[in-house]
CHARMM-style PDB file with segment names, atoms N, HN, CA, C and O in Angstrom:
ATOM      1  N   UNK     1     -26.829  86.069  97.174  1.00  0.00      PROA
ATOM      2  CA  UNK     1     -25.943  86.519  98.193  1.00  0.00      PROA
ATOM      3  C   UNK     1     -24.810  87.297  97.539  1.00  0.00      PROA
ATOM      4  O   UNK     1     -24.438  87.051  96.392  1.00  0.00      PROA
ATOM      5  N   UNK     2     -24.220  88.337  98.379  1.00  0.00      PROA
ATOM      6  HN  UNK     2     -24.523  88.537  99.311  1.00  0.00      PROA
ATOM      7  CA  UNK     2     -23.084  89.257  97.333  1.00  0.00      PROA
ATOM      8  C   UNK     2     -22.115  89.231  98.134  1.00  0.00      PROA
ATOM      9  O   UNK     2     -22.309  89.455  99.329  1.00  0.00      PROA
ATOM     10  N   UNK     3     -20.846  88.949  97.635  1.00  0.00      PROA
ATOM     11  HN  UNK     3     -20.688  88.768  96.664  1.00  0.00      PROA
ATOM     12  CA  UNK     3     -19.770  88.707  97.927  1.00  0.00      PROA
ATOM     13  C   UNK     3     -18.962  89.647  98.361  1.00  0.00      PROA
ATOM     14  O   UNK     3     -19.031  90.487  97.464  1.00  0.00      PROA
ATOM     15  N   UNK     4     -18.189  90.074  99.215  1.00  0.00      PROA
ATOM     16  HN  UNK     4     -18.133  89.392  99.943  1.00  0.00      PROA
ATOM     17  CA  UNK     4     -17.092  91.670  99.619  1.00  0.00      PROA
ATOM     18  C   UNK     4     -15.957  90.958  99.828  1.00  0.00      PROA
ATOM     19  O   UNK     4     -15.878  89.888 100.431  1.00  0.00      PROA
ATOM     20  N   UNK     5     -15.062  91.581  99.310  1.00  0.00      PROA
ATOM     21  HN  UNK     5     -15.126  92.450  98.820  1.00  0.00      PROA
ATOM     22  CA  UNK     5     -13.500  91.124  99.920  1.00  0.00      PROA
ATOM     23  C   UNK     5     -13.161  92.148 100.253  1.00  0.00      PROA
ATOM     24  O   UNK     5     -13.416  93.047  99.451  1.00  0.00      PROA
ATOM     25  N   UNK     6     -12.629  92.445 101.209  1.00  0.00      PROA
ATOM     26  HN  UNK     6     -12.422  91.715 101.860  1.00  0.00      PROA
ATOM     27  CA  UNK     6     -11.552  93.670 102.023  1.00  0.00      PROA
ATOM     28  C   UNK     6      -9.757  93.760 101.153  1.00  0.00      PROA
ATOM     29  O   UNK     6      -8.691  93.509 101.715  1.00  0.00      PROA
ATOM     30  N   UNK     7      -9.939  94.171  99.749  1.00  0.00      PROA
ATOM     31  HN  UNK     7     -10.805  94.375  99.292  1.00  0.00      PROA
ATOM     32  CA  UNK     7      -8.193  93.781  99.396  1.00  0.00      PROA
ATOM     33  C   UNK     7      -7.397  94.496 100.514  1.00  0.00      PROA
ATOM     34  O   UNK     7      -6.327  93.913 100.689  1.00  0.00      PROA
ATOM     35  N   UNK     8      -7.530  95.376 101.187  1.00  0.00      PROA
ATOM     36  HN  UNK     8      -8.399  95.849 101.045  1.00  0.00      PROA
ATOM     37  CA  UNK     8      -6.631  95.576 101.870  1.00  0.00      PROA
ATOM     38  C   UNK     8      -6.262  94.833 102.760  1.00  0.00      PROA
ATOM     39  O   UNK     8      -5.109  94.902 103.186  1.00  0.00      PROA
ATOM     40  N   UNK     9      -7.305  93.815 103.316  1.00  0.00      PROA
ATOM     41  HN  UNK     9      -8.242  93.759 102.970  1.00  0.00      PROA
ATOM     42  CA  UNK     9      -6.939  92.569 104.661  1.00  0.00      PROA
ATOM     43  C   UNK     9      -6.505  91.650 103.671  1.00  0.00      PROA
ATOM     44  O   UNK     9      -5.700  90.816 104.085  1.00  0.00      PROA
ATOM     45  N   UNK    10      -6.822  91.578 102.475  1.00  0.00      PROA
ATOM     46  HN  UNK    10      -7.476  92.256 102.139  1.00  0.00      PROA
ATOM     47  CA  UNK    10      -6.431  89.808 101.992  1.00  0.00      PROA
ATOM     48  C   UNK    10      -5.234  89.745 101.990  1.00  0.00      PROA
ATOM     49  O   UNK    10      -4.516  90.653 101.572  1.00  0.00      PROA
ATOM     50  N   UNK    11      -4.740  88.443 102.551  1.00  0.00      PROA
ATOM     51  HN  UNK    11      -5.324  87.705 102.890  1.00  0.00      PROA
ATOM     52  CA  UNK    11      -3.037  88.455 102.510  1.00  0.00      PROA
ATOM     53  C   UNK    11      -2.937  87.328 101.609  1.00  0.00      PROA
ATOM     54  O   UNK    11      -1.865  86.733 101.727  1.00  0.00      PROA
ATOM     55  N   UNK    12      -3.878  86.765 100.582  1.00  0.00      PROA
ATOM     56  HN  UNK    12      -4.749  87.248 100.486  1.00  0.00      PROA
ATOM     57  CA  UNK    12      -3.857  85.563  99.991  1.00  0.00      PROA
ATOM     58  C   UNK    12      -3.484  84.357 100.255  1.00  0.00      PROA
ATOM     59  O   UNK    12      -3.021  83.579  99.420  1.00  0.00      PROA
ATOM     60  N   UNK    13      -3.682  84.097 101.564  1.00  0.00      PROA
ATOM     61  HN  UNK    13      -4.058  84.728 102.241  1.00  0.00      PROA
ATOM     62  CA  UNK    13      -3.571  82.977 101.745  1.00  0.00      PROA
ATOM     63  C   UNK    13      -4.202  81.846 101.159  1.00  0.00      PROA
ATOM     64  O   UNK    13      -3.524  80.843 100.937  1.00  0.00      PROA
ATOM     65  N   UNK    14      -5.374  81.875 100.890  1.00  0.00      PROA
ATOM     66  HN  UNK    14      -5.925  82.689 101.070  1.00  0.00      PROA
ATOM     67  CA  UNK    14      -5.787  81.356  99.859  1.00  0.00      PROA
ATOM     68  C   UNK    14      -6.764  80.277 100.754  1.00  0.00      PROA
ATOM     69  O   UNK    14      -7.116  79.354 100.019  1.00  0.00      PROA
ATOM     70  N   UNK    15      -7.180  80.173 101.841  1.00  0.00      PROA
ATOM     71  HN  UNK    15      -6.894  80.922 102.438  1.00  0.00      PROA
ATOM     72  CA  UNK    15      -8.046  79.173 102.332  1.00  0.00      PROA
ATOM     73  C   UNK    15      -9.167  79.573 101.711  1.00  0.00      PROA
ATOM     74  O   UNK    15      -9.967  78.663 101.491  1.00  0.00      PROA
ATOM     75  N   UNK    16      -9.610  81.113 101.207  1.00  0.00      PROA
ATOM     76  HN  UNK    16      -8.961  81.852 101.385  1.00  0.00      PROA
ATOM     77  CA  UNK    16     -11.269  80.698 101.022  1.00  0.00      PROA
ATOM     78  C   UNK    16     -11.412  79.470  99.328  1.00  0.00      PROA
ATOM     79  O   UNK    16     -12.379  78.811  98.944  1.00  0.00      PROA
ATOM     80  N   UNK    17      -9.994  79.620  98.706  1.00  0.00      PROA
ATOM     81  HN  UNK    17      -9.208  80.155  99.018  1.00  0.00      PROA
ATOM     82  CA  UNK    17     -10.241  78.520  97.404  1.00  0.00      PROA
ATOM     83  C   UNK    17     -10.553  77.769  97.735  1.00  0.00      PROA
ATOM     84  O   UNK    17     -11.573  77.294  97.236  1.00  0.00      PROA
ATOM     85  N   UNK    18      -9.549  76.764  99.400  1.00  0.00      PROA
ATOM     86  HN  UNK    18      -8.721  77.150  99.805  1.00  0.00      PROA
ATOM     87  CA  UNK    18      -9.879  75.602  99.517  1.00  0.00      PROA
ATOM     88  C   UNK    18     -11.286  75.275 100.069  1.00  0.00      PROA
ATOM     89  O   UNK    18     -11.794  74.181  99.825  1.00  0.00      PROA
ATOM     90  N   UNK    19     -11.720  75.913 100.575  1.00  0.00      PROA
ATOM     91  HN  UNK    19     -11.307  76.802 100.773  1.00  0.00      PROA
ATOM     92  CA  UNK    19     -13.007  76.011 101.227  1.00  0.00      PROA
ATOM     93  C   UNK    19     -14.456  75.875 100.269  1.00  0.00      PROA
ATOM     94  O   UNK    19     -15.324  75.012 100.142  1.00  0.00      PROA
ATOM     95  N   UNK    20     -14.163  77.398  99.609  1.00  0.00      PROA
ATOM     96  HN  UNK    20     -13.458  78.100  99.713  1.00  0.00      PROA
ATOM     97  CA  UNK    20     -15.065  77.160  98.407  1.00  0.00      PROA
ATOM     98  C   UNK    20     -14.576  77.517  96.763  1.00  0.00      PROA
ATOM     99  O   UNK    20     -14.698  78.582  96.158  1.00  0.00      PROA
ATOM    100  N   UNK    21     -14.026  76.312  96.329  1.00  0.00      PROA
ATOM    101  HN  UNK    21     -13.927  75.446  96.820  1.00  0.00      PROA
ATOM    102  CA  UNK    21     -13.074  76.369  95.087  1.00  0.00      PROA
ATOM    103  C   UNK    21     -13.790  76.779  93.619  1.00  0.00      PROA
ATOM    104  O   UNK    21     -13.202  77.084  92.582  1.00  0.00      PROA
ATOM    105  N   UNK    22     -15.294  76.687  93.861  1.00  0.00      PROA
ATOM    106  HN  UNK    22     -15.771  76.439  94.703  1.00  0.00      PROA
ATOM    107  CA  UNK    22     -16.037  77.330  92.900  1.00  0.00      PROA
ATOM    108  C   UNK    22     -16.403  78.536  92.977  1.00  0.00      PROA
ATOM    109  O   UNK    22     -17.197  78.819  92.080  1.00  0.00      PROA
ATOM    110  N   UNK    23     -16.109  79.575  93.830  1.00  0.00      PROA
ATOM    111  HN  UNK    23     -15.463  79.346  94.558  1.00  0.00      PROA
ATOM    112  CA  UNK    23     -16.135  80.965  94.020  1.00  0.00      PROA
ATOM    113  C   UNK    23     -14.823  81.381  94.079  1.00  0.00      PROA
ATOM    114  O   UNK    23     -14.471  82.062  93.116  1.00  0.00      PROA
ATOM    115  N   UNK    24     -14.159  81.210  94.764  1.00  0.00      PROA
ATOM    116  HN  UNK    24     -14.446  80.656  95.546  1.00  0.00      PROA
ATOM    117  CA  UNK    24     -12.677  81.687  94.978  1.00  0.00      PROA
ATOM    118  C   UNK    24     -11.719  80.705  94.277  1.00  0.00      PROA
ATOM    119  O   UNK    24     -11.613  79.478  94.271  1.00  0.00      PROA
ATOM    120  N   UNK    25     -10.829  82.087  93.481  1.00  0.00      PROA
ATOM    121  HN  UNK    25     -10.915  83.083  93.487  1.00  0.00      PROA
ATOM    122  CA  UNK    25      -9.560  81.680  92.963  1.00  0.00      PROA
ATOM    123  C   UNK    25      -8.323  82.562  92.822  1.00  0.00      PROA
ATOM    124  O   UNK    25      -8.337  83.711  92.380  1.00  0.00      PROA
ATOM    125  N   UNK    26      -7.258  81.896  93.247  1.00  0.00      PROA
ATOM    126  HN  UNK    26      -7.247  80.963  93.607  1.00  0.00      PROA
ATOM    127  CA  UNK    26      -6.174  82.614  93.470  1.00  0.00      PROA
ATOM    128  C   UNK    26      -5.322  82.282  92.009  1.00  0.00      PROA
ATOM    129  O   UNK    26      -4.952  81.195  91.566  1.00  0.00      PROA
ATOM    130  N   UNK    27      -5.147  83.814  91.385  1.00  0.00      PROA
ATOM    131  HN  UNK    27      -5.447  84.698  91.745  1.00  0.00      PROA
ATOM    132  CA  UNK    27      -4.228  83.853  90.066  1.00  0.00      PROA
ATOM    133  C   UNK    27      -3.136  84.726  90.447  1.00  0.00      PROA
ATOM    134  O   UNK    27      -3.056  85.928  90.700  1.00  0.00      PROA
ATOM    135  N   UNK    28      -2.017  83.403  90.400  1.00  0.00      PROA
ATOM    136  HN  UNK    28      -2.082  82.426  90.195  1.00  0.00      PROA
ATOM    137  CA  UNK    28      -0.749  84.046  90.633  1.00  0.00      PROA
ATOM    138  C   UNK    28      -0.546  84.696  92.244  1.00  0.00      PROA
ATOM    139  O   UNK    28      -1.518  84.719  92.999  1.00  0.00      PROA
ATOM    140  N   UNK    29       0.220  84.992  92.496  1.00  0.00      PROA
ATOM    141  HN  UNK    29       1.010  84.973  91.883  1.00  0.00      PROA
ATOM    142  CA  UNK    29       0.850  85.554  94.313  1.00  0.00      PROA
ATOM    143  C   UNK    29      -0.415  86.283  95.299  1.00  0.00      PROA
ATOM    144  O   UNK    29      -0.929  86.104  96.403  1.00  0.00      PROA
ATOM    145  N   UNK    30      -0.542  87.238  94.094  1.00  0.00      PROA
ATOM    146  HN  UNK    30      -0.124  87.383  93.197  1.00  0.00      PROA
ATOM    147  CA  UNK    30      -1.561  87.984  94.874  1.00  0.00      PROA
ATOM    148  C   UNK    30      -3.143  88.464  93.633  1.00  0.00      PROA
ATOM    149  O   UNK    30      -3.327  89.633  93.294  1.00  0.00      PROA
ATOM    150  N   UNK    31      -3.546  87.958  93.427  1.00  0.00      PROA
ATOM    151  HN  UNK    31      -3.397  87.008  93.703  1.00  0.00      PROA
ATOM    152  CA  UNK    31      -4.454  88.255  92.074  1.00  0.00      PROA
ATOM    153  C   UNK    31      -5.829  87.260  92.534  1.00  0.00      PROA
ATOM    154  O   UNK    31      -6.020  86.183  91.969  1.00  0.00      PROA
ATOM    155  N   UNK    32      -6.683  87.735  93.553  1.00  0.00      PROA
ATOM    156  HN  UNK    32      -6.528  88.610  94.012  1.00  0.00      PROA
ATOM    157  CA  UNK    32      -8.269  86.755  94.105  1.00  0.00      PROA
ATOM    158  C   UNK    32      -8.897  87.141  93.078  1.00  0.00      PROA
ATOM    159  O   UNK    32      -8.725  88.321  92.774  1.00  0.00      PROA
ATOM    160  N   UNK    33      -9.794  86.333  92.231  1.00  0.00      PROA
ATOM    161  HN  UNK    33      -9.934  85.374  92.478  1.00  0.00      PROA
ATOM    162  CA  UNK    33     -10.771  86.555  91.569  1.00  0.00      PROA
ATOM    163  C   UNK    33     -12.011  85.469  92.477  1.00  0.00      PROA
ATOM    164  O   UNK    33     -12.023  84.391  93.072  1.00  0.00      PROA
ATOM    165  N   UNK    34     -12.775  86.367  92.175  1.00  0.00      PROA
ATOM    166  HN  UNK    34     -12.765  87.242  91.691  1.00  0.00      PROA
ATOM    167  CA  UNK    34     -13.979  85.509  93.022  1.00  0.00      PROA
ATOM    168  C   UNK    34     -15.780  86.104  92.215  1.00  0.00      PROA
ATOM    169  O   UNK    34     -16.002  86.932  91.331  1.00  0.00      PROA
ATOM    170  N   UNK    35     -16.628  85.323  92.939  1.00  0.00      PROA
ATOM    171  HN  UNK    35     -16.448  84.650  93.657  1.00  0.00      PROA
ATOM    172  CA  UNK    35     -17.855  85.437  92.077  1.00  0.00      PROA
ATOM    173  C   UNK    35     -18.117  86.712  93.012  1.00  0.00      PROA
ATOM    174  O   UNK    35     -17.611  86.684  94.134  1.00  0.00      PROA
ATOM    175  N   UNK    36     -18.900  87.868  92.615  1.00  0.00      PROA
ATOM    176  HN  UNK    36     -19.311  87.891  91.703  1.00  0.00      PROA
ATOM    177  CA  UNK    36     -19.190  88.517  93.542  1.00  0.00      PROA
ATOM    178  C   UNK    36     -20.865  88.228  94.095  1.00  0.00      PROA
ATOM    179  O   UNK    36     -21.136  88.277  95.295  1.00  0.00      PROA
ATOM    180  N   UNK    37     -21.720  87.981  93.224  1.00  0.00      PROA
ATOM    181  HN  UNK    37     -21.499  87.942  92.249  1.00  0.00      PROA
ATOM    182  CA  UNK    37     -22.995  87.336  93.748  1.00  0.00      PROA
ATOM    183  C   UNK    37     -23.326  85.650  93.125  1.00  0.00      PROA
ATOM    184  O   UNK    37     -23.327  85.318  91.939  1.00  0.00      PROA
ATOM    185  N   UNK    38     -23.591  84.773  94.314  1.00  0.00      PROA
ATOM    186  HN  UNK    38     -23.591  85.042  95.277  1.00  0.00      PROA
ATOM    187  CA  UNK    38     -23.598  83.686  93.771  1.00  0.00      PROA
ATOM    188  C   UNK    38     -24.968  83.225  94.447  1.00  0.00      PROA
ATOM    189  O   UNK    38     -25.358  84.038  95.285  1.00  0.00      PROA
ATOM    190  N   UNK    39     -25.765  82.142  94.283  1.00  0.00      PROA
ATOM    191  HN  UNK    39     -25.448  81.481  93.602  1.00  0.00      PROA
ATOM    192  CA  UNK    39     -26.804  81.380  94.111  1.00  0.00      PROA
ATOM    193  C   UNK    39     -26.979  80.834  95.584  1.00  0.00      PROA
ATOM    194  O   UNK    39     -25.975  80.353  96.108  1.00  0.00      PROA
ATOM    195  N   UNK    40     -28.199  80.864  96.326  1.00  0.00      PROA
ATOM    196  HN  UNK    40     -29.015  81.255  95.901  1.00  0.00      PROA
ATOM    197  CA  UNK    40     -28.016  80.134  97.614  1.00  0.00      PROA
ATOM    198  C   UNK    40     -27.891  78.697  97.850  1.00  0.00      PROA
ATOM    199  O   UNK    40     -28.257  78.008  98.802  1.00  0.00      PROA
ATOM    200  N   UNK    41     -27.291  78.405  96.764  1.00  0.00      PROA
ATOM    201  HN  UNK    41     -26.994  78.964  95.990  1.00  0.00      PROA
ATOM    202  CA  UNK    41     -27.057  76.657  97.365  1.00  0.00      PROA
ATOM    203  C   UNK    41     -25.524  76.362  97.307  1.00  0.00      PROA
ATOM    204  O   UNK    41     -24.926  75.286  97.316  1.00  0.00      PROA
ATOM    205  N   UNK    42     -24.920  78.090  97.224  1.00  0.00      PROA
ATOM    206  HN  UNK    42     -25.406  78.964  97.217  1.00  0.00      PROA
ATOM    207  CA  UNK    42     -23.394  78.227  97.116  1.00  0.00      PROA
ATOM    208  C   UNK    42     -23.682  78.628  98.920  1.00  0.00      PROA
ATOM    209  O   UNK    42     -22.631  78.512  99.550  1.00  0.00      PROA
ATOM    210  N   UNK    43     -24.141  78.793  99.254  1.00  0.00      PROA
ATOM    211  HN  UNK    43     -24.995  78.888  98.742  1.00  0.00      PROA
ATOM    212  CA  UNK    43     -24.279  79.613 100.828  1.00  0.00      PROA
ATOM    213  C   UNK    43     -23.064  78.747 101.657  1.00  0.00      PROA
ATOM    214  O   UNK    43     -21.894  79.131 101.667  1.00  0.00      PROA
ATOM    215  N   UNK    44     -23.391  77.892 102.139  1.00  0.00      PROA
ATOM    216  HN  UNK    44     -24.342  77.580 102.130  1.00  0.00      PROA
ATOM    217  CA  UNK    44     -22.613  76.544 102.824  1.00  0.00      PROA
ATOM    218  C   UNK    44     -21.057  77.435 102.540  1.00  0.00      PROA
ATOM    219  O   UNK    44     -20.391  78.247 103.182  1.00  0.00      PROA
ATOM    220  N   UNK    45     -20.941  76.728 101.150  1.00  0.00      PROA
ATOM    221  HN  UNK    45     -21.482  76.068 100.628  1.00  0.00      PROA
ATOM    222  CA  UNK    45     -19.328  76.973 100.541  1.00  0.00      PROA
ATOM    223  C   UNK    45     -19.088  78.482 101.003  1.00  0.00      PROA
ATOM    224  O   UNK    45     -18.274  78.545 101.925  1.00  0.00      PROA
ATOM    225  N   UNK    46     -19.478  79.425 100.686  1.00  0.00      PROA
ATOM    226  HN  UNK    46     -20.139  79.375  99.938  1.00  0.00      PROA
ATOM    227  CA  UNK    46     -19.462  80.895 100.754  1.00  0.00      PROA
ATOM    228  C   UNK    46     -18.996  80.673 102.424  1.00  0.00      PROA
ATOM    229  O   UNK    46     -17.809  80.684 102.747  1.00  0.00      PROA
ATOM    230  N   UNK    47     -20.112  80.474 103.419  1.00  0.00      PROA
ATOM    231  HN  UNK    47     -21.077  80.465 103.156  1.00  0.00      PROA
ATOM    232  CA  UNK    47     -19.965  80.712 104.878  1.00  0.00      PROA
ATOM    233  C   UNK    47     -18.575  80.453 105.171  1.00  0.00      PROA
ATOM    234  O   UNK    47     -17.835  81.357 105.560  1.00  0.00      PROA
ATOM    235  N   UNK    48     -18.077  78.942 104.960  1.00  0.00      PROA
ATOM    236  HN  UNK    48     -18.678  78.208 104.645  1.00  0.00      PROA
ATOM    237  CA  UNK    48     -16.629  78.100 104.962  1.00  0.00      PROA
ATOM    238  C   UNK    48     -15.891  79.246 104.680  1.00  0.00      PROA
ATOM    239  O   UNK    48     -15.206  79.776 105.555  1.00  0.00      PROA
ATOM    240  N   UNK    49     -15.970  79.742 103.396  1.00  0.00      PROA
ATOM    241  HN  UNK    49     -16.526  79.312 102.685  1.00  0.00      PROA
ATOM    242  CA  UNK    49     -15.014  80.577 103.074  1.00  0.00      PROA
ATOM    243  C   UNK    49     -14.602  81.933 103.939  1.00  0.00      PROA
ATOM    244  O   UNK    49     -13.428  82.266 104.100  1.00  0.00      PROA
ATOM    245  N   UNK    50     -15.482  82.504 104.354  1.00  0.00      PROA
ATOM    246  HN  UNK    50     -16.436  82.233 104.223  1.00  0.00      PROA
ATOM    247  CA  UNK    50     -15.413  83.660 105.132  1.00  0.00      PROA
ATOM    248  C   UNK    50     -15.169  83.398 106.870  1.00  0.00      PROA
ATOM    249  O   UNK    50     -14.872  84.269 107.688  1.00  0.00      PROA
ATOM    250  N   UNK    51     -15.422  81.729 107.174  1.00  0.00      PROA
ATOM    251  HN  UNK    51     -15.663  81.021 106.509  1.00  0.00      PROA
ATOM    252  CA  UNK    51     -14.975  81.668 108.605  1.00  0.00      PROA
ATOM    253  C   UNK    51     -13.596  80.860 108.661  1.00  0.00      PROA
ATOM    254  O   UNK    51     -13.121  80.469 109.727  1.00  0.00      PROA
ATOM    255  N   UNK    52     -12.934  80.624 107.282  1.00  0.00      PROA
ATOM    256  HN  UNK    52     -13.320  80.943 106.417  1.00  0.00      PROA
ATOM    257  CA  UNK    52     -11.783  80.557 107.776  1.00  0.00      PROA
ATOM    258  C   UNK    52     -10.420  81.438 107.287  1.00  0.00      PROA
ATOM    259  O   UNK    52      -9.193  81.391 107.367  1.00  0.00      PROA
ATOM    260  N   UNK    53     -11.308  82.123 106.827  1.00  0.00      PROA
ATOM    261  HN  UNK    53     -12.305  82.161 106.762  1.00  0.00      PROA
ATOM    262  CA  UNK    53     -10.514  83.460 106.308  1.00  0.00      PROA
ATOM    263  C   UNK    53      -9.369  84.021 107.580  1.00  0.00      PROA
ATOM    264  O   UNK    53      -9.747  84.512 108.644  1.00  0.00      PROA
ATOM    265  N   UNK    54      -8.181  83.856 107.258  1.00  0.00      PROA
ATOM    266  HN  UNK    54      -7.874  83.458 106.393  1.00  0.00      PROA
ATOM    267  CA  UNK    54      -7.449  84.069 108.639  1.00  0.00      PROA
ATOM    268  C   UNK    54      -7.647  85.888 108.743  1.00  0.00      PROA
ATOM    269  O   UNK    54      -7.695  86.442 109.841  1.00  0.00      PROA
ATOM    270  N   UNK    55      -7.741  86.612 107.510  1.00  0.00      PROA
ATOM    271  HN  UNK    55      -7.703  86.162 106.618  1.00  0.00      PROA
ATOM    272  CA  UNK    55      -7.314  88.078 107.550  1.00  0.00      PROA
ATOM    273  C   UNK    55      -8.794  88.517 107.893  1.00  0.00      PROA
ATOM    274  O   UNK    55      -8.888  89.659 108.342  1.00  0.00      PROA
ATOM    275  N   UNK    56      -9.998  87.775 107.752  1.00  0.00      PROA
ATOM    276  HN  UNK    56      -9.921  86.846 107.388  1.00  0.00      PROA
ATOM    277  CA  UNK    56     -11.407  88.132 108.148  1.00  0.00      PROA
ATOM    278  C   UNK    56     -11.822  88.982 106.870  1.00  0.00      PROA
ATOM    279  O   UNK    56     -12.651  89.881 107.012  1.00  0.00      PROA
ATOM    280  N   UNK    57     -11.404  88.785 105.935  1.00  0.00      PROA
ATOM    281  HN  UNK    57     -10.730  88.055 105.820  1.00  0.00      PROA
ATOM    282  CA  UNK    57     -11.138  89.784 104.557  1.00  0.00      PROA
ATOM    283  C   UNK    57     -12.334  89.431 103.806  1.00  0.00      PROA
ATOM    284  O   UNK    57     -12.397  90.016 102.724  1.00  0.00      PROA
ATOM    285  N   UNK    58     -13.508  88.479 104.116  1.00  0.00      PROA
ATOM    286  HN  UNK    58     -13.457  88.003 104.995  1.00  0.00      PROA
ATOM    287  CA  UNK    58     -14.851  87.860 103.286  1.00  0.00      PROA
ATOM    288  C   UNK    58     -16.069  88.822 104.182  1.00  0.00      PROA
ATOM    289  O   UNK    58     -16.272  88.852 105.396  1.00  0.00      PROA
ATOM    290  N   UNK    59     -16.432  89.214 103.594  1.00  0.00      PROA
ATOM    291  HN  UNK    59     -16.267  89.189 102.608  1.00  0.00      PROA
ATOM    292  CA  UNK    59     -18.383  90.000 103.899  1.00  0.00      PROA
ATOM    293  C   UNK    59     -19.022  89.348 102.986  1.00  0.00      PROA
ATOM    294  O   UNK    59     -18.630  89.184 101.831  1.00  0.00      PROA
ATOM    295  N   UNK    60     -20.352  88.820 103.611  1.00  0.00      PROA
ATOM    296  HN  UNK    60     -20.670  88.953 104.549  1.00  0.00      PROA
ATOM    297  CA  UNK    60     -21.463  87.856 103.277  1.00  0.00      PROA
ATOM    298  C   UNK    60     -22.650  88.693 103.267  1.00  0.00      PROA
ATOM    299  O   UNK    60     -23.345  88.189 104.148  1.00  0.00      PROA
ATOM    300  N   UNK    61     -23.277  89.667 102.788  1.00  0.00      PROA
ATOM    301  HN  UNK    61     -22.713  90.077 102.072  1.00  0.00      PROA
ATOM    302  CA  UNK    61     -24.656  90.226 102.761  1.00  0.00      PROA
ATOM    303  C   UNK    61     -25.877  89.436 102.210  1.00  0.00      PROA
ATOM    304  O   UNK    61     -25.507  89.218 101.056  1.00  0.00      PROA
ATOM    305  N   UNK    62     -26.604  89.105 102.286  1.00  0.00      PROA
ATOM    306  HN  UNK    62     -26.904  89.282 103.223  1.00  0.00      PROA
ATOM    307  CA  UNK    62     -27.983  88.530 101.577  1.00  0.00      PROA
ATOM    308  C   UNK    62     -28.823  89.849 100.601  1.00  0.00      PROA
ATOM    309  OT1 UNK    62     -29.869  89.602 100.001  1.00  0.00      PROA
TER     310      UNK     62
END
């Protein structure tokens, strides 16, 4: 699965860490590092992450 972030929507809030803390990580204020393709048994965590994304800033492609 491949990962998209919109930097222009991310406002870092940072829910997709809590959601899925092994893909997403917030370094420092504004600095997301994240996996960009990860394994489908990350799927679950991934989905979490992108539906509680308040800025809608996560794309999920297969």
């Amino acid at each position: 699965m491949r990962i998209t972030v919109d930097e222009n929507l991310c406002d870092f809030h940072g829910q997709c860490e809590i959601a899925a803390g092994s893909i997403f990580q917030l370094v420092g204020p504004a600095d997301l590092r994240y996996q960009r393709e990860v394994s489908g048994d990350l799927r679950t965590e991934a989905e979490a992450a992108a539906d509680l994304c308040p800025a809608q800033a996560i794309q999920l492609d297969d």
